[in-house]
MARLO-745919 format. One record per atom (N, C-alpha, C): residue in three letters; y, x, z. Coordinates in steps of 0.001 Angstrom, whole numbers, plus 500000, padded with zeros to 6 digits. Layout:
BEGIN
ALAYXZ ...
END
This chain:
BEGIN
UNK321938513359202896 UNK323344512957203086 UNK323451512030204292 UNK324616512105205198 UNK324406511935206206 UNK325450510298205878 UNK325255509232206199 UNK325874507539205634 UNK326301507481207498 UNK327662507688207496 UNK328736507021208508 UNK328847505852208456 UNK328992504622209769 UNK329036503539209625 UNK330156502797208519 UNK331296503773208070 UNK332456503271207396 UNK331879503500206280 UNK330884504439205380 UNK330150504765204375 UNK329594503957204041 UNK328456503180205325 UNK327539502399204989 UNK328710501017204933 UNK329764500685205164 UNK330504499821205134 UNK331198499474203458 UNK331232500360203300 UNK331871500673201764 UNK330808500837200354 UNK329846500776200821 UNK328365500941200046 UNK328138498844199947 UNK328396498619200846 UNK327838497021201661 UNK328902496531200454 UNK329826496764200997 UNK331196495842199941 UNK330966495606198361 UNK330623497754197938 UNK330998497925196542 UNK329374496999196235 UNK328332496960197062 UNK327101496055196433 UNK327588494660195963 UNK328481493821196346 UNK328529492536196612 UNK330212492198195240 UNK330142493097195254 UNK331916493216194593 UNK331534492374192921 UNK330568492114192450 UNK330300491611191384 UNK330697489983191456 UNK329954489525192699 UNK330103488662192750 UNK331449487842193663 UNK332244488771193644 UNK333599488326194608 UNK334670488358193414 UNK334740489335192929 UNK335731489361191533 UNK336199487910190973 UNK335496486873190466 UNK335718486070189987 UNK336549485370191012 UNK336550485163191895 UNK337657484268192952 UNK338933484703193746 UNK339051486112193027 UNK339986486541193885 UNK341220486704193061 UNK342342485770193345 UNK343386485668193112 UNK344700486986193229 UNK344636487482192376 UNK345566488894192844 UNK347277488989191653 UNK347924488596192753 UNK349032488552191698 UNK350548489484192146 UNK351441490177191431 UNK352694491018191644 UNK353929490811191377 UNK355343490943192174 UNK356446490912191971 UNK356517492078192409 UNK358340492581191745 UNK358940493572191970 UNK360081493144192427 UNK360453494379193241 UNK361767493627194429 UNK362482494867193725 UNK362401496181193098 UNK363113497205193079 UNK362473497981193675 UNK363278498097194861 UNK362996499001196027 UNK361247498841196112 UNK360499497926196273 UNK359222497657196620 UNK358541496732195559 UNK357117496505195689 UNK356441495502195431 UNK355447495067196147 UNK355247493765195959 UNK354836492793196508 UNK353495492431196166 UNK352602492600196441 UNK351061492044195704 UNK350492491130196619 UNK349666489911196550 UNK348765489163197396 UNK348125489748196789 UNK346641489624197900 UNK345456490104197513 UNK344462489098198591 UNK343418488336197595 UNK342807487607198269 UNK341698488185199704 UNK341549487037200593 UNK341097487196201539 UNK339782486197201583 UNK339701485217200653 UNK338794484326199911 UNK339481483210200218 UNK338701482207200690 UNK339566480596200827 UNK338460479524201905 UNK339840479117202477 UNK338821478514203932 UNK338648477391203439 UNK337894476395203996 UNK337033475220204071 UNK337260474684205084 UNK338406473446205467 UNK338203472928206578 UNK338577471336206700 UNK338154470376207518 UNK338100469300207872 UNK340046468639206877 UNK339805467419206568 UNK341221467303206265 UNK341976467008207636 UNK341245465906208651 UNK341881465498209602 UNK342914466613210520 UNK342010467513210522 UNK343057469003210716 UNK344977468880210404 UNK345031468764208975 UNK346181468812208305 UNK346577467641208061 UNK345763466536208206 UNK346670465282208056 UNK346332464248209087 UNK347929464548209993 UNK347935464273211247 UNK347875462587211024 UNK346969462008212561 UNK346983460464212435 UNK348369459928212435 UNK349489460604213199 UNK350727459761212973 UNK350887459873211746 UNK351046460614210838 UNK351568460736209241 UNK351284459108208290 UNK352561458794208055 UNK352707457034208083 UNK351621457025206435 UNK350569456178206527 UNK349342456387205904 UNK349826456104204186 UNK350621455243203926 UNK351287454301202601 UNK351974455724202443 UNK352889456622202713 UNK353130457680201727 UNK352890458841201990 UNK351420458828203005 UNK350436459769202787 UNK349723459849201483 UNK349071458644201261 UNK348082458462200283 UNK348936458470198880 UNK350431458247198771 UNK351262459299197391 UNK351025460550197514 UNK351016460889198430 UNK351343462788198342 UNK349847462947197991 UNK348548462647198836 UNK347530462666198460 UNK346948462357196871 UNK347897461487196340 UNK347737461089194517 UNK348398462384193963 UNK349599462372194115 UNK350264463317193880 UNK349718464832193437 UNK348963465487194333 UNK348354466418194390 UNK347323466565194126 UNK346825465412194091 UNK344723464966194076 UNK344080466088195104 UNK344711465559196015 UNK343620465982196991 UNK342931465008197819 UNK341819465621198632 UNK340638464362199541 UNK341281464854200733 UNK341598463492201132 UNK341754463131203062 UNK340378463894203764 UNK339798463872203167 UNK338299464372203984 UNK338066465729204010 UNK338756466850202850 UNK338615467887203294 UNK339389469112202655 UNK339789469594202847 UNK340907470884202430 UNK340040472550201880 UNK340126472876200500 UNK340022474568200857 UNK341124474919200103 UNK341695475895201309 UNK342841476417200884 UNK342880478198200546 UNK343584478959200064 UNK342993480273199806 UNK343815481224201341 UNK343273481882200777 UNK344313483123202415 UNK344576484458201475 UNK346118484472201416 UNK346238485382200728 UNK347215486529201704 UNK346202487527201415 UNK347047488797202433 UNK348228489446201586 UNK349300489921202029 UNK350417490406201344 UNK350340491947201323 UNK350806492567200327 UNK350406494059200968 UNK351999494640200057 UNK352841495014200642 UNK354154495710200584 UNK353543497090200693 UNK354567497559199266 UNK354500499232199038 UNK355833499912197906 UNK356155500083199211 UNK357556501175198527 UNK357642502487198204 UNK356282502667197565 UNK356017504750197518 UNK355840504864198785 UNK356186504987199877 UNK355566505777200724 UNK354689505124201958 UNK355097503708202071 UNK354225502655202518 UNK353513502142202000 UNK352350501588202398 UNK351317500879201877 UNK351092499373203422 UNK351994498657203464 UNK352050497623204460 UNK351479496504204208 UNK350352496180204847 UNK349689494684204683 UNK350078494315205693 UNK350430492992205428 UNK350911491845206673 UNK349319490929206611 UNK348148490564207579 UNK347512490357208640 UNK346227491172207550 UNK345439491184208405 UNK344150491614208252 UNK343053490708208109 UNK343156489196207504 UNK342326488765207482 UNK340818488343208560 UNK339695487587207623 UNK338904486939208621 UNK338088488002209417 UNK337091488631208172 UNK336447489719208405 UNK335126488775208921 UNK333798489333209265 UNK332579488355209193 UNK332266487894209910 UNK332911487668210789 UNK332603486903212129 UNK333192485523212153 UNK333656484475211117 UNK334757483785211210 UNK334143482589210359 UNK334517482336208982 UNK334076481029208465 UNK333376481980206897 UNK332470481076206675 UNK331869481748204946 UNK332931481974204162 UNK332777482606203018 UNK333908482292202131 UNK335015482994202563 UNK335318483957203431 UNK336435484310204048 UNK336007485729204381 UNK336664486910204479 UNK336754488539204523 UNK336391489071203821 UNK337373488996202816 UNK336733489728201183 UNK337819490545200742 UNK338446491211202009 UNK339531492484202026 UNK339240493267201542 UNK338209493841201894 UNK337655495556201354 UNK337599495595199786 UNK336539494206199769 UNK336308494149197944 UNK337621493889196893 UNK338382493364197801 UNK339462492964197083 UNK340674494329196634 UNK340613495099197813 UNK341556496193197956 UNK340553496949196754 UNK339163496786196362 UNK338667497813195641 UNK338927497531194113 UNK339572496767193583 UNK339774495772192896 UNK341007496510192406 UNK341971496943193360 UNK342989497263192327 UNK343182498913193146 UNK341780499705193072 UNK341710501202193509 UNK341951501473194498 UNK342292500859195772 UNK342481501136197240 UNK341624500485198388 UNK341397501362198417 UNK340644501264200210 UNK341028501037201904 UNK340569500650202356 UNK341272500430203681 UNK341822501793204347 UNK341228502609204124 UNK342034504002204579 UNK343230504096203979 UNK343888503238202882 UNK345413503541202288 UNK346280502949202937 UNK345865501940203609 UNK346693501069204145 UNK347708501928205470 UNK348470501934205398 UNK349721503032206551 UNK349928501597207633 UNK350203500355207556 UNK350317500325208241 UNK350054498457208006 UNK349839497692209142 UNK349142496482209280 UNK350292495329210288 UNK350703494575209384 UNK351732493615210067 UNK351285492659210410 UNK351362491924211696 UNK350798490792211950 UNK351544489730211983 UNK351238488279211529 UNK352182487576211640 UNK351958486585212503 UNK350582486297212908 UNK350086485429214088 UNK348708486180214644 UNK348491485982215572 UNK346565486057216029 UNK345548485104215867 UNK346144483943214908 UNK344394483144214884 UNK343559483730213806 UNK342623483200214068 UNK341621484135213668 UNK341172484359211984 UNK341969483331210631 UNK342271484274209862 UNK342901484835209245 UNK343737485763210650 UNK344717486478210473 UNK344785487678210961 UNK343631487902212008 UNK343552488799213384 UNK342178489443213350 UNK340544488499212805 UNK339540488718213195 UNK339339490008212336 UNK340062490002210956 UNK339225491461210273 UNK339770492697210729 UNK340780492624211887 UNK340972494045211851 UNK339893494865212425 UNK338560494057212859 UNK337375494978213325 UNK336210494617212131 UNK335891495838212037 UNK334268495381210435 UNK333212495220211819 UNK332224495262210666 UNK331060494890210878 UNK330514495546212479 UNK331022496779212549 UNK330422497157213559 UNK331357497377214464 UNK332156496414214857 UNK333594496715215985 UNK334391497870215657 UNK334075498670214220 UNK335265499875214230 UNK336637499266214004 UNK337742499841213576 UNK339199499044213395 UNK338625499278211470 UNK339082498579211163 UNK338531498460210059 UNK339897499137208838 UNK341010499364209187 UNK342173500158208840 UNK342375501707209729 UNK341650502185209166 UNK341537503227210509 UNK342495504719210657 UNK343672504500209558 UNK344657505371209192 UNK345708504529209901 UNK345570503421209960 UNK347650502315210169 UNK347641502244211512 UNK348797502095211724 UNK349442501763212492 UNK349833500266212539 UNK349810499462213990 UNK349625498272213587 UNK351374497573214752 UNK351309496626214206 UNK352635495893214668 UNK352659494259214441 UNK352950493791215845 UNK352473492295216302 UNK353770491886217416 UNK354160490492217091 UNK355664490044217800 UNK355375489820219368 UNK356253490382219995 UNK355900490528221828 UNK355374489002222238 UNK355852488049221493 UNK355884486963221893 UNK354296486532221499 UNK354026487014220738 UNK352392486713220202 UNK351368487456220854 UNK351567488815221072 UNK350842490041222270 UNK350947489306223602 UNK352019488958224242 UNK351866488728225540 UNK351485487413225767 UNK351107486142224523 UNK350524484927225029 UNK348606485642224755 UNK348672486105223887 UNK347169486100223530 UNK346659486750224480 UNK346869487915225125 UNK346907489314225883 UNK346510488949227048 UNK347649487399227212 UNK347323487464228931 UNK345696486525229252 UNK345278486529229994 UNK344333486727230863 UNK343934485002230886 UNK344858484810231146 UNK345356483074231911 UNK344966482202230258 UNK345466482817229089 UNK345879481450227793 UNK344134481136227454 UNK342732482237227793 UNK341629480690227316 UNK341556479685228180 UNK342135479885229590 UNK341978478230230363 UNK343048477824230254 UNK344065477906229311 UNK345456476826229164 UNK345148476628227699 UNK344451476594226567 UNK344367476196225558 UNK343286474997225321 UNK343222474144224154 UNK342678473098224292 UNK340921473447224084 UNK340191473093224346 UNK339002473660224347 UNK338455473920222773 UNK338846473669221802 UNK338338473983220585 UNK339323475129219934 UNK340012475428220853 UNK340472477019220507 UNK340097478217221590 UNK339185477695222370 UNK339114478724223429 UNK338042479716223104 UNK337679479776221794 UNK336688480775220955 UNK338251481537220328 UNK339032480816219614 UNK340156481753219112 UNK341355483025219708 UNK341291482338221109 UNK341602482709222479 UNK340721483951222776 UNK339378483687223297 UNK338683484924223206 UNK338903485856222412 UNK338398485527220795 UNK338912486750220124 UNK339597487161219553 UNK340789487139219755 UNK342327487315219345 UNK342489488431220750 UNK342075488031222042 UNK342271489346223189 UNK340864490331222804 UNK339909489958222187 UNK339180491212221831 UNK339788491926221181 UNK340251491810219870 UNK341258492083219135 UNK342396493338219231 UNK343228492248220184 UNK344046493122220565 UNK343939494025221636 UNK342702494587222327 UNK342516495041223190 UNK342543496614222118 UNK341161495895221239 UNK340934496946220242 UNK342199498380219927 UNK343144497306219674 UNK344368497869219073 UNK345685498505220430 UNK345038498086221455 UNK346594498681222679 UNK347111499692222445 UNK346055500384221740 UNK346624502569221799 UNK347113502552220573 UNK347570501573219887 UNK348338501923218471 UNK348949500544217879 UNK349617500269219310 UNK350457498899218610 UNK352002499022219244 UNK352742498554217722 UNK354048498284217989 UNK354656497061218297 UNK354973496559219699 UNK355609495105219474 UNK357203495218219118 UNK357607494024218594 UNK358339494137218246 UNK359360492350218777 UNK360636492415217846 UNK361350491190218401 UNK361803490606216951 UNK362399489421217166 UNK362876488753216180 UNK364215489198215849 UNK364294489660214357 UNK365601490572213638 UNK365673492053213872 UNK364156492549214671 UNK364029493813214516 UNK363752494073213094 UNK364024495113212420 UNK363561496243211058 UNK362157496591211686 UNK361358496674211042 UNK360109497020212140 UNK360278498478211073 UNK359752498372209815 UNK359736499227209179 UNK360880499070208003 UNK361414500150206965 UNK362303499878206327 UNK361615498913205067 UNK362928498367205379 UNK362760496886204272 UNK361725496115204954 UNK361663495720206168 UNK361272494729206675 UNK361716494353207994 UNK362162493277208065 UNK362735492711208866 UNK362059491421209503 UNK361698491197210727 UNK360842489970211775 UNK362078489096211866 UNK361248487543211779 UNK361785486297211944 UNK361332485187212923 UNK361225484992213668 UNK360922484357214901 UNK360367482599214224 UNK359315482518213950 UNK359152481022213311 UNK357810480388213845 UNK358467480091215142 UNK357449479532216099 UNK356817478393215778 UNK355658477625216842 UNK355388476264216600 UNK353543476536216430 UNK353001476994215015 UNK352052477181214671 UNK351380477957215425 UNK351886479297215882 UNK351841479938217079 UNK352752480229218352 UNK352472480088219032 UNK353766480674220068 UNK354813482035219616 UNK353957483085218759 UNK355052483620218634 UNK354871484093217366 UNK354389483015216124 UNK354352482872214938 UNK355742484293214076 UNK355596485127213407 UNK356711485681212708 UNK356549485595211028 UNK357443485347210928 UNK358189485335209229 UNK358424486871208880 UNK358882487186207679 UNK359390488733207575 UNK360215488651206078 UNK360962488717205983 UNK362395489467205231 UNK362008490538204764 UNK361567490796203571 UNK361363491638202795 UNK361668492152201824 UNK362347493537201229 UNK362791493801199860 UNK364282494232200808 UNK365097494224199654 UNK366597495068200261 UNK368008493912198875 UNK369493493505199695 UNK370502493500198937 UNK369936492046197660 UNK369591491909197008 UNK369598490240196376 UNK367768489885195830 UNK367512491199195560 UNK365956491385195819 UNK365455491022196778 UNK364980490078197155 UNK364001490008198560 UNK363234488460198474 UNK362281488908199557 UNK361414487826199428 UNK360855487512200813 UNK360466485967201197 UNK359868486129202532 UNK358714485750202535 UNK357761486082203475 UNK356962486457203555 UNK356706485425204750 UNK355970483960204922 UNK356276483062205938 UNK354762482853206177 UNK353442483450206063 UNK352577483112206884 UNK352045482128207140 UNK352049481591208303 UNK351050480168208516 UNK352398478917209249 UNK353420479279208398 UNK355253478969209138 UNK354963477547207925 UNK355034477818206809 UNK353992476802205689 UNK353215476751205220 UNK352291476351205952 UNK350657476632205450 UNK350176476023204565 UNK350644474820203980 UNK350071474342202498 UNK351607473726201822 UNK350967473473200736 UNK352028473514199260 UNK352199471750199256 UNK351809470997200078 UNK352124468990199903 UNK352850468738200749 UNK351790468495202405 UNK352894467881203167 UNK353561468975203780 UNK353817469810204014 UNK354663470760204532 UNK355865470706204010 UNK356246470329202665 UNK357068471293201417 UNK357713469563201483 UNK356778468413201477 UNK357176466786200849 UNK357673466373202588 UNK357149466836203347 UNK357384465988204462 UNK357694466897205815 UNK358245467843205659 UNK358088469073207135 UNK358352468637207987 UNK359131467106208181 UNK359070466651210016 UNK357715466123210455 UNK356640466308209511 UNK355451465429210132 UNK354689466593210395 UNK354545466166212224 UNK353706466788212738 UNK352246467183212321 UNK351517467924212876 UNK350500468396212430 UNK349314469000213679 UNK348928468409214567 UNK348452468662215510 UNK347244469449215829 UNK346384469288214679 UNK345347469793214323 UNK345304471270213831 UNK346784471782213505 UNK346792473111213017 UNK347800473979213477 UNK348063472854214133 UNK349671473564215267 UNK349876473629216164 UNK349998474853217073 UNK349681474909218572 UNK350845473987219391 UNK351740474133218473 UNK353329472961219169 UNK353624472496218375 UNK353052471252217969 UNK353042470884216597 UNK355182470311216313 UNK355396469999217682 UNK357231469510217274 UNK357581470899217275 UNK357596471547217416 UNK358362473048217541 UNK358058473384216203 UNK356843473396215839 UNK356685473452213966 UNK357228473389213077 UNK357411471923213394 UNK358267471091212304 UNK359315471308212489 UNK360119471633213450 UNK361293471955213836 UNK361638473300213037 UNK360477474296212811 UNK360787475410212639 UNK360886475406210825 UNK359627474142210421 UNK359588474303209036 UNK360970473626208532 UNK361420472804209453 UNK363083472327208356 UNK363645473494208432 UNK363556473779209123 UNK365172475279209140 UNK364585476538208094 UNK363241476561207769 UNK363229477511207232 UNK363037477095205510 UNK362992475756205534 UNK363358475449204043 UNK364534475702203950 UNK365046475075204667 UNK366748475183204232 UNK367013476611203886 UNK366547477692204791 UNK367213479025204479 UNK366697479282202954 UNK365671478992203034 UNK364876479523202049 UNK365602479060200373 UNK366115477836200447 UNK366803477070199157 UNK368344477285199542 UNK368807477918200831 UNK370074478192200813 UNK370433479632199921 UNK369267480527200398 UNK369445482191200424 UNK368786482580199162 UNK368179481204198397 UNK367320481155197024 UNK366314482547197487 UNK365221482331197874 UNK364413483556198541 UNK363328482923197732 UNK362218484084197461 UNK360833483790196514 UNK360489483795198151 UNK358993483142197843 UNK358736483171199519 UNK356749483661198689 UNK356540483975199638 UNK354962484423200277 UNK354317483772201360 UNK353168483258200684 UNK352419481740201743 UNK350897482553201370 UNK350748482620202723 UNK349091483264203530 UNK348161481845202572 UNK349149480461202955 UNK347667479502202301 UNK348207478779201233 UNK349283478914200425 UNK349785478251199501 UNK349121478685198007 UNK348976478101196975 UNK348252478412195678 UNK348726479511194905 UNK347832480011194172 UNK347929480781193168 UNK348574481426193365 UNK348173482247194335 UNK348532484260195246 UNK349324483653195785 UNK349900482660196010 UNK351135482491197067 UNK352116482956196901 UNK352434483244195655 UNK354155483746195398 UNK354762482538194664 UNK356099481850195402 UNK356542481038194491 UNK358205481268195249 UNK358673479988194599 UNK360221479884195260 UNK360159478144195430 UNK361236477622195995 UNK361250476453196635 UNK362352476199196064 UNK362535474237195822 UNK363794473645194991 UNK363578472114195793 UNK364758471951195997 UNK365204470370196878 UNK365055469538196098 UNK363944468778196692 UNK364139467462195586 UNK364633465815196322 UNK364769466002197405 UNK365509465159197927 UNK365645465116199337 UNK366766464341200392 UNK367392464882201300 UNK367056465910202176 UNK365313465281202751 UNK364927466390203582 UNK363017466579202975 UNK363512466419201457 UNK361959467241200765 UNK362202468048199673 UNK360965468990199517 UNK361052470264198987 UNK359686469990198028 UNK359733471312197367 UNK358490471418196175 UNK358087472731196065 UNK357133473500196149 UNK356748474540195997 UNK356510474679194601 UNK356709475645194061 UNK356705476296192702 UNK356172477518192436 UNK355212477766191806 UNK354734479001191385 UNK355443479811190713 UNK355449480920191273 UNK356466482261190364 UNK355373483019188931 UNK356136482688188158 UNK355456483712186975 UNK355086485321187603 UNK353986485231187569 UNK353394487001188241 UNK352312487753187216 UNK352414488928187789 UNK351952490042187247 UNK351261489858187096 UNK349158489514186640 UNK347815489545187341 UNK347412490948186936 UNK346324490893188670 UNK345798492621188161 UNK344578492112187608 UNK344222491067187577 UNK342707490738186681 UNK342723489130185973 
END
């Protein structure tokens, strides 16, 4: 029998799948028209100083820090990929780390095997930023595209900063590895990418949201149809404390414009508790499906949505 590199890829996974099961967070809503599943990508490990910027006034840092019980010293947060399917789509919004990136992180394949699907089901691959775990798995192990049926779609504004030539000598030097491979990346992908704009439909029942800051051309997505819907916000709120308790505080360490961020995260609470929307968070807890409630002038609370589990 003759073992194709995607064979021997899928042999590699189903070996290891024993021991990934237990951490992978997989949870479902129904919109009607569609549903909604996270499906883990595993959970990163990184420095706290990252996320808790030195301006952040320290006396009601260290509440939110009680609050939550978390350590100033270090963060793991999960990465949960979204995967939209309305019968005839099968749409994941990013592709994860994949093995080139941090431990603990590209556990797509095993995960998709988890609830009977394989990367060949996937129709089509939404991107919502290019850092890298969001961008690096769309190549496996051996540089193939690792979705090798989809069709893929990424915001012009995010293609033409990563793309160009010029952004690893204009970025700060501890992203100029992310820089590199975010244009490997997308090089990979030129012969089968859709860019797109903010309030385009890319596909039906999805709609792009322009929610800059984190990336230059960071996108949100509007998902579901009529009072059903849900958004789908990416690395727009990347954790469930200070983002949600404090969204004017900058964040420098995880935000390429860190005021444009914050700028972007007030406005999109507000929509979000105006338009009562369940929202979808790439790094927020427990699959990342919740909804958001004001708890005072300009702070919020993330809330977990009662969900489906597939395990």
């Amino acid at each position: 029998m003759t073992i194709n590199r995607r064979k021997f890829l899928k042999t590699s996974a189903l070996g290891t799948l024993s021991f990934a099961i237990p951490s992978l967070t997989l949870s479902q809503i129904d919109l009607g028209s569609a549903t909604i599943s996270t499906i883990s990508d595993g959970a990163i490990t990184l420095p706290g100083s990252l996320s808790f910027d030195s301006s952040m006034p320290s006396g009601e840092l260290e509440v939110i820090l009680k609050d939550f019980d978390l350590s100033k010293d270090e963060l793991t947060r999960e990465c949960n990929l979204t995967l939209f399917d309305n019968g005839t789509k099968k749409v994941l919004f990013d592709a994860g780390a994949g093995v080139y990136f941090l431990s603990g992180m590209g556990n797509i394949i095993e995960s998709l095997e988890v609830i009977d699907l394989s990367t060949d089901d996937i129709t089509d691959v939404v991107f919502t930023h290019a850092h890298p775990d969001h961008i690096w798995g769309v190549l496996d192990d051996f540089d193939d595209l690792t979705f090798q049926n989809a069709n893929y779609h990424i915001g012009r504004t995010e293609w033409e900063y990563w793309f160009d030539t010029e952004t690893v000598n204009k970025v700060r030097e501890d992203r100029i590895a992310m820089a590199v491979g975010a244009k490997r990346r997308l090089e990979a992908l030129e012969e089968n990418i859709n860019l797109f704009d903010s309030n385009d439909e890319i596909i039906d029942g999805i709609k792009a949201l322009l929610t800059p800051g984190h990336s230059p051309g960071h996108m949100s997505f509007e998902v579901g149809k009529l009072s059903q819907k849900a958004l789908i916000v990416g690395d727009a709120l990347n954790n469930h404390h200070v983002a949600f308790r404090k969204p004017e505080w900058i964040s420098a360490g995880l935000d390429q414009d860190p005021n444009l961020a914050a700028n972007t995260r007030k406005k999109l609470l507000q929509k979000i508790v105006f338009e009562q929307l369940k929202i979808v968070g790439f790094h927020l807890p427990n699959g990342g499906i919740g909804h958001v409630e004001k708890i005072g002038a300009v702070s919020y609370t993330h809330l977990t949505l009662p969900t489906t589990p597939y395990v």
